[in-house]
C-alpha positions as a Markdown table, in Angstrom:
| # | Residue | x | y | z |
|---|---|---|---|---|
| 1 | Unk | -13.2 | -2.0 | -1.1 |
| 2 | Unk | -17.0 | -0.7 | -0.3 |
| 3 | Unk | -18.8 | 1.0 | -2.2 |
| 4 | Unk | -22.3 | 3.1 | -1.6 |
| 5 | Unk | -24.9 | 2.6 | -4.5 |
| 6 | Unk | -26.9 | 5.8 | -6.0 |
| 7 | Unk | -27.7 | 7.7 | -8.9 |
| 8 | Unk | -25.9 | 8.8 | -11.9 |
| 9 | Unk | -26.1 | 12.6 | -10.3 |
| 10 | Unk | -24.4 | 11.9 | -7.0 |
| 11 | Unk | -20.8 | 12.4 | -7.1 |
| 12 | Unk | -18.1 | 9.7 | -6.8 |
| 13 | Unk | -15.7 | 9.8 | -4.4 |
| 14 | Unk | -12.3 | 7.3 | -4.2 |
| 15 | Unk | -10.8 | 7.8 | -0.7 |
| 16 | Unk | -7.5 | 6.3 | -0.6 |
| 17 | Unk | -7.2 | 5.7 | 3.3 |
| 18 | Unk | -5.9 | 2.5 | 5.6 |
| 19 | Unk | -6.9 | 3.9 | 9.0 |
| 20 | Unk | -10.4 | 2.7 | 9.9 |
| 21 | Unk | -11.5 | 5.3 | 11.9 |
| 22 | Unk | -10.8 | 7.6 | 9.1 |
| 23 | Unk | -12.9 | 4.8 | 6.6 |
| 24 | Unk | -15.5 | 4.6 | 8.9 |
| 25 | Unk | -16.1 | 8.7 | 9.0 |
| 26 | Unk | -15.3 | 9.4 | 6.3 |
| 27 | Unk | -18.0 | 6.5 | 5.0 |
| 28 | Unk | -20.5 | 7.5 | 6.9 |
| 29 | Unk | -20.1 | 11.4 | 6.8 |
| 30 | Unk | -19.6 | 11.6 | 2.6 |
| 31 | Unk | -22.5 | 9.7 | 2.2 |
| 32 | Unk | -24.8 | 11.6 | 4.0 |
| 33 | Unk | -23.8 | 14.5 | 2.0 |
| 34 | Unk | -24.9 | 12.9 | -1.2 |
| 35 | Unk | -21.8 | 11.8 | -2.1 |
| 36 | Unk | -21.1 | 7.9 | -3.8 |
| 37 | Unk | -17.9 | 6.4 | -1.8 |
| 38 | Unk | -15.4 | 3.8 | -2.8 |
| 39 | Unk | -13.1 | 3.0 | -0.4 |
| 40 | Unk | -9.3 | 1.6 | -1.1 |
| 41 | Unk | -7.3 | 0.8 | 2.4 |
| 42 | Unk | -3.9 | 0.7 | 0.3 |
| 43 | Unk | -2.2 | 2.6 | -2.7 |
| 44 | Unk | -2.0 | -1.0 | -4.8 |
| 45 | Unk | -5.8 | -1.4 | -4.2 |
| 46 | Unk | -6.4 | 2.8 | -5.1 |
| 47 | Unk | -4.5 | 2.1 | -8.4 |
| 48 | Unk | -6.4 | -0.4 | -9.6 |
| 49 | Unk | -10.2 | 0.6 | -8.7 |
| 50 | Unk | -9.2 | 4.1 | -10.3 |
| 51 | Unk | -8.3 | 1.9 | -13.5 |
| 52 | Unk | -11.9 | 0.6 | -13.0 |
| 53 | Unk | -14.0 | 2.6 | -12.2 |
| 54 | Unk | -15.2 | 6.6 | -12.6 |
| 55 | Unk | -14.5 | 8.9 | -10.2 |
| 56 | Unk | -15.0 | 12.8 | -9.9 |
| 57 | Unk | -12.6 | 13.6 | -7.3 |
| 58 | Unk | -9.7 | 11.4 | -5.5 |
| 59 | Unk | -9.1 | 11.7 | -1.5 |
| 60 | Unk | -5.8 | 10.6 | -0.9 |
| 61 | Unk | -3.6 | 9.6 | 2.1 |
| 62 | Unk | 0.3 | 9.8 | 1.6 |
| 63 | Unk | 1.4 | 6.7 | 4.3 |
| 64 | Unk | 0.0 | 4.0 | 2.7 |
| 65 | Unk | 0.7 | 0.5 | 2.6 |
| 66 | Unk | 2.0 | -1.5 | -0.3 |
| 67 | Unk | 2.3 | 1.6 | -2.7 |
| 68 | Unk | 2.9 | 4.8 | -1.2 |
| 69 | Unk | 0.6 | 8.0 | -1.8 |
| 70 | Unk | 3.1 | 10.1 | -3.7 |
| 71 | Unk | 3.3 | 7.0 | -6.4 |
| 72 | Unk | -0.4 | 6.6 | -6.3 |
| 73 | Unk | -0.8 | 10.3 | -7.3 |
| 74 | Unk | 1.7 | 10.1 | -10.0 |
| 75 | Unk | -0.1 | 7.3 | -11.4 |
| 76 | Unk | -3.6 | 9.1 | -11.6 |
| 77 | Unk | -2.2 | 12.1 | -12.7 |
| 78 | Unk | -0.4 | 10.2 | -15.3 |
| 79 | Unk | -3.6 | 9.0 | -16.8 |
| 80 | Unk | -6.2 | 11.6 | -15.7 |
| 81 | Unk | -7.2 | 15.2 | -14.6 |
| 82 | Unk | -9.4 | 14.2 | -12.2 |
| 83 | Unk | -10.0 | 16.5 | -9.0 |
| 84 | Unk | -6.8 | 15.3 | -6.2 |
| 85 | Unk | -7.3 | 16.3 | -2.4 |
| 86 | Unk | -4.0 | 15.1 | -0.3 |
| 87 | Unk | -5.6 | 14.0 | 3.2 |
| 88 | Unk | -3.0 | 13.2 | 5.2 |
| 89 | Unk | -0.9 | 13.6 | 9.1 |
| 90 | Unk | 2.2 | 15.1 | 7.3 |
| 91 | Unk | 1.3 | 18.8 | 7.9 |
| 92 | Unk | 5.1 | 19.8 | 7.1 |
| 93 | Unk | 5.4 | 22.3 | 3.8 |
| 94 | Unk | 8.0 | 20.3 | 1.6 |
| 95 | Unk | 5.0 | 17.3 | 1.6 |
| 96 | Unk | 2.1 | 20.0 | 1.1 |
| 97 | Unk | 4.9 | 21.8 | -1.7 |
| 98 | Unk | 5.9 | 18.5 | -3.3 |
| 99 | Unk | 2.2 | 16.6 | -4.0 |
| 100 | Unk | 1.2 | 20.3 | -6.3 |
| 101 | Unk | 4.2 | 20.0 | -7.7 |
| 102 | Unk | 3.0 | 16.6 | -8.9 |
| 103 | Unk | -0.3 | 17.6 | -9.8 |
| 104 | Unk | -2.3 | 17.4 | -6.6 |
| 105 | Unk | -5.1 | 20.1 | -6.7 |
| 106 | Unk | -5.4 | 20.7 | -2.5 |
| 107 | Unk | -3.9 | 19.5 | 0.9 |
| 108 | Unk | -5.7 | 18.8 | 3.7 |
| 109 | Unk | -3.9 | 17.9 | 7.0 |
| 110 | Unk | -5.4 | 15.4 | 9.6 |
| 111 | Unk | -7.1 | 16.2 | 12.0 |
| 112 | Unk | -9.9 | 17.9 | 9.8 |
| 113 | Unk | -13.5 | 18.7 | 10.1 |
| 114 | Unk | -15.7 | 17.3 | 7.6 |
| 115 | Unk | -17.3 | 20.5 | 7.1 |
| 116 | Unk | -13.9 | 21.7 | 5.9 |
| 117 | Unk | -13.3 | 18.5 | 3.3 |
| 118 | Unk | -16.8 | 18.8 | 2.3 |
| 119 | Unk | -16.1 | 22.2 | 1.0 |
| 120 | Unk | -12.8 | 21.4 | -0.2 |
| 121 | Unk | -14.4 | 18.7 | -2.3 |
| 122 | Unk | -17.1 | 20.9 | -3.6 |
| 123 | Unk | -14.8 | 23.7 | -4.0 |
| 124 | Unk | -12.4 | 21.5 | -6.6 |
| 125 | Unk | -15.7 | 20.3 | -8.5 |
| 126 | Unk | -16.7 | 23.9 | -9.2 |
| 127 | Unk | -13.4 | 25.2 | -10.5 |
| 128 | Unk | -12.9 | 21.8 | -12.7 |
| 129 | Unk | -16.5 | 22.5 | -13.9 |
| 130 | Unk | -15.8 | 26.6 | -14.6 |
| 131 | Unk | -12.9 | 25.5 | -16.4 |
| 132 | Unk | -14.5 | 23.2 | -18.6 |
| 133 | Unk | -16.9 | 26.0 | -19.6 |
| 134 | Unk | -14.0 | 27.9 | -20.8 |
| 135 | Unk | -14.0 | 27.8 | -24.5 |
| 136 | Unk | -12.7 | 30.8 | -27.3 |
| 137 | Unk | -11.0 | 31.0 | -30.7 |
| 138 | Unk | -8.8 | 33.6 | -29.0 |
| 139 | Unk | -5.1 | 33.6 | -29.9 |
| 140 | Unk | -2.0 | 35.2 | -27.3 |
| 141 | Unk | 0.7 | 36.3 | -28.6 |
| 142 | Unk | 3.5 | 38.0 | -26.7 |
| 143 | Unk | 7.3 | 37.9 | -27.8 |
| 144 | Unk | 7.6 | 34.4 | -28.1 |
| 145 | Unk | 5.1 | 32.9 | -26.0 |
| 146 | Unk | 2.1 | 31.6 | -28.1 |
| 147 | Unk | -0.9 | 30.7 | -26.5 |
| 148 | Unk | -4.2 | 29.1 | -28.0 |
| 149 | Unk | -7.2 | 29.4 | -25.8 |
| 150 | Unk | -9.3 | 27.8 | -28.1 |
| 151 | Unk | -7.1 | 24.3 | -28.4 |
| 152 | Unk | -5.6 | 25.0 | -24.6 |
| 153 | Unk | -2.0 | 24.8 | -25.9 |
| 154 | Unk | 1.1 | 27.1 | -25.5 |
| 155 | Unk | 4.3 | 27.5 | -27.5 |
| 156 | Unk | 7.4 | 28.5 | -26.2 |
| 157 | Unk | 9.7 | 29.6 | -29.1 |
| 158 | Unk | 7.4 | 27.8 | -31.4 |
| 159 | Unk | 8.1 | 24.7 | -29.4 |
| 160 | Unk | 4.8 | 23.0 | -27.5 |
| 161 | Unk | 4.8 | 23.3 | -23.4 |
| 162 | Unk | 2.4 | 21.4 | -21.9 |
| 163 | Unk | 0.8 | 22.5 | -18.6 |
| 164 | Unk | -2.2 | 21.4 | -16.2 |
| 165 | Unk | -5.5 | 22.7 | -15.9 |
| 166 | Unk | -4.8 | 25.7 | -13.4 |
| 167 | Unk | -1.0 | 26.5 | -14.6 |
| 168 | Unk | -3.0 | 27.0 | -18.2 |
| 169 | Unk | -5.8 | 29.6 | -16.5 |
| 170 | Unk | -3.1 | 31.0 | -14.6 |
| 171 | Unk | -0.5 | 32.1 | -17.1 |
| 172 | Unk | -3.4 | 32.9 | -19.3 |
| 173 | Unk | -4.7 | 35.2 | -16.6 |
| 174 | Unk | -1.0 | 37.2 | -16.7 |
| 175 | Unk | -1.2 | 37.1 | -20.4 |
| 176 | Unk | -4.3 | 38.8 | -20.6 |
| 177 | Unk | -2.7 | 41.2 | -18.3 |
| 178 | Unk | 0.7 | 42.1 | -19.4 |
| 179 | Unk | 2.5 | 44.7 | -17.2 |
| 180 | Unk | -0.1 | 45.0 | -15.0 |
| 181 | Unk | 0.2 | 44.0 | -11.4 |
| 182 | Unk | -2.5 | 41.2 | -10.2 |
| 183 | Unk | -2.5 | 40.7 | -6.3 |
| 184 | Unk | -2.4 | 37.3 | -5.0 |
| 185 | Unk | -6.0 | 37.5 | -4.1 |
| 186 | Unk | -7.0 | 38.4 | -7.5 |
| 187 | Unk | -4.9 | 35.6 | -8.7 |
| 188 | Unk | -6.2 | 33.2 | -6.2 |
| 189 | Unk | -10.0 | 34.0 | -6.7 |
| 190 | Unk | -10.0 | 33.8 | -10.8 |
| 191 | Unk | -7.8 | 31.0 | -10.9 |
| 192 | Unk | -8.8 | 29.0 | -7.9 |
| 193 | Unk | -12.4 | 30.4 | -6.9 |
| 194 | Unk | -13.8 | 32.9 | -4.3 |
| 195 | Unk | -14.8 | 30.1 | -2.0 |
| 196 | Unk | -11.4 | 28.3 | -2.3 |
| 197 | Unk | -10.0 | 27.8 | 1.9 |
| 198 | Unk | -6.5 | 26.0 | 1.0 |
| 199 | Unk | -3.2 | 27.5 | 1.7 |
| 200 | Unk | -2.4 | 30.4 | -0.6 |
| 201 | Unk | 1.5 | 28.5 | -1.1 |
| 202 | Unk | -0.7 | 26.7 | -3.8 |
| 203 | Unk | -0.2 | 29.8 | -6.0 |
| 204 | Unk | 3.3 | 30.4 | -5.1 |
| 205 | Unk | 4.0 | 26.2 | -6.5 |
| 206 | Unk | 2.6 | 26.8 | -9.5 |
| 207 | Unk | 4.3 | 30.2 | -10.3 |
| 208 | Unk | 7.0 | 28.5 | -9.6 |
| 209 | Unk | 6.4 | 25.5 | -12.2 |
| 210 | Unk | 5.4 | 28.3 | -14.7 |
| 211 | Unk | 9.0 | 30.0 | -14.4 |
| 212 | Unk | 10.7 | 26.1 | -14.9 |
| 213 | Unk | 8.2 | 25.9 | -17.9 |
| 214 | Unk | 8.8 | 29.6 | -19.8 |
| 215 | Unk | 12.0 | 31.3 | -18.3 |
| 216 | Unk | 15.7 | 30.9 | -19.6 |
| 217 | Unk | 16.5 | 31.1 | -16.3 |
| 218 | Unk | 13.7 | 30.3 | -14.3 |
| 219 | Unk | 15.7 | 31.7 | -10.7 |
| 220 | Unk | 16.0 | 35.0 | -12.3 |
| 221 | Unk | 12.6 | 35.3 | -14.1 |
| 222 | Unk | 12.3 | 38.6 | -16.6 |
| 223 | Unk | 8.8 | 37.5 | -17.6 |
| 224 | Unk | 6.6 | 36.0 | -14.7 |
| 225 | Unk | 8.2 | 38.7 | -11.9 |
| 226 | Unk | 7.0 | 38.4 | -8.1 |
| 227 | Unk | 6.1 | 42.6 | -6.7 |
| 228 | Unk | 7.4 | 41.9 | -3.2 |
| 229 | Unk | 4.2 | 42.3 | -0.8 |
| 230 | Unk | 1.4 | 42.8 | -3.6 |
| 231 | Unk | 1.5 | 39.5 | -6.1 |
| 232 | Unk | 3.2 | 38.9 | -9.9 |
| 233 | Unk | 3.1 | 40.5 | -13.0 |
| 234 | Unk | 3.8 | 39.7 | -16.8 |
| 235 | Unk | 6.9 | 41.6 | -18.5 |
| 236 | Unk | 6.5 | 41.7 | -22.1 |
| 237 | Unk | 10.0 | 41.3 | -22.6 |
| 238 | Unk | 12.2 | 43.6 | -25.6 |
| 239 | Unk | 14.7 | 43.3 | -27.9 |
C-alpha cells in the first residue's frame, strides 16, 4: 500500500486495483489532479486500510485476488456511505446491474480515460455533498407510504424501510410529484446531477429496488409505474 501525503482539503482516494499498469496511472494521474491516493493491490488489503483509514470515495476493481470485488463492496457498504466507482474489464450488464444493486454509486469499464474517471469521481462528490445539504421538517404522506424528510426515514404500512442515499432522493422526488410524469432525464438530473456521464440503467436498478422495497407485488407495480418511452410516475393508489 502507497500512499501520497497532503492537506486536509485534498480528497482521499482508495483504489482497489492489482494490475500495475493501472496502479501506476492511476497513481500518477490522481495525484496530479489534487487528489490524496492509497493504493490496495487485493480485496483482503482494501478491506482493511478502509477499516483504517478515511476515505471520500472508493475505486474499485471486481477481479481481485484474495477477496473478490463484489465482497469487498459489500463490506464497505455494510459499514459506510462512502462514494463507490466499480473500475473494472467486465463491461457485461448483469456485473454493471448487480454492483448498484449492492450499493455501488457508478461503473466504469476498462479501458477508460482519466479525464472520464476524474469527472466520475468529482461527479459522485458533488451529489454526496448536495445531498448532505438536504435538510427539512417536511413530512410525506400518501396512502400508506410515510416519509420523513427531516429524519430521512420511510414507513411502509407504519413499518420502517430502509433505503440508500439516492433510492431516498429518488422516491422522494416521485412523492413530491404524485401522478405526474417525470422523464428519465428529469429523474436523472435531480437525483444524480446535470453533469452525471454514467449509464442511464443506473436509474432503471434503483426503480427496480424501490418496487422490491414498496410494492405488494413488485412485478406488477400500482404505485411506482414505468410510461413506456417517457420515464415513471407515482400512483396515489385508492380504496
Amino acid at each position: 500500500m502507497t500512499k501520497k501525503q497532503s492537506s486536509d482539503q485534498r480528497v482521499s482516494v482508495l483504489v482497489v486495483e492489482d494490475e500495475e499498469s493501472f496502479v501506476d496511472a492511476l497513481t500518477v494521474g490522481l495525484g496530479r489532479e489534487g487528489f490524496d491516493v492509497t493504493i490496495a493491490r487485493d480485496g483482503q488489503l482494501a478491506m482493511t486500510s478502509f477499516a483504517e483509514g478515511h476515505f471520500d470515495v472508493v475505486l474499485l476493481d471486481l477481479m481481485l485476488p484474495k477477496v473478490s470485488g463484489l465482497d469487498v463492496c459489500r463490506a464497505i457498504r455494510s459499514q459506510s456511505s462512502v462514494p463507490i466507482i466499480v473500475v473494472s474489464a467486465k463491461g457485461e450488464e448483469v456485473d454493471m446491474v448487480l454492483m448498484l444493486e449492492i450499493g455501488a454509486d457508478d461503473y466504469v469499464t476498462k479501458p477508460y480515460r482519466l479525464r472520464e474517471l476524474v469527472a466520475r469521481i468529482r461527479a459522485v462528490l458533488r451529489r454526496r455533498h448536495d445531498f448532505d445539504e438536504l435538510a427539512s421538517d417536511e413530512l410525506i404522506t400518501l396512502g400508506n407510504i410515510r416519509m420523513d424528510i427531516d429524519a430521512r426515514r420511510l414507513y411502509v404500512n407504519d413499518e420502517e424501510i430502509k433505503l440508500r442515499k439516492k433510492e431516498f432522493a429518488l422516491l422522494r422526488l416521485l412523492l413530491e410529484n404524485p401522478g405526474r410524469v417525470l422523464t428519465r432525464e428529469v429523474l436523472i438530473d435531480r437525483v444524480w446531477g446535470s453533469d452525471y456521464v454514467g449509464d442511464t440503467k443506473t436509474l432503471d436498478v434503483h426503480i427496480k429496488r424501490l418496487r422490491t422495497l414498496i410494492e405488494d407485488e413488485p412485478k406488477n407495480p400500482t404505485h411506482i409505474t414505468t410510461v413506456r418511452g417517457v420515464g415513471y410516475r407515482y400512483e396515489v393508489v385508492k380504496g
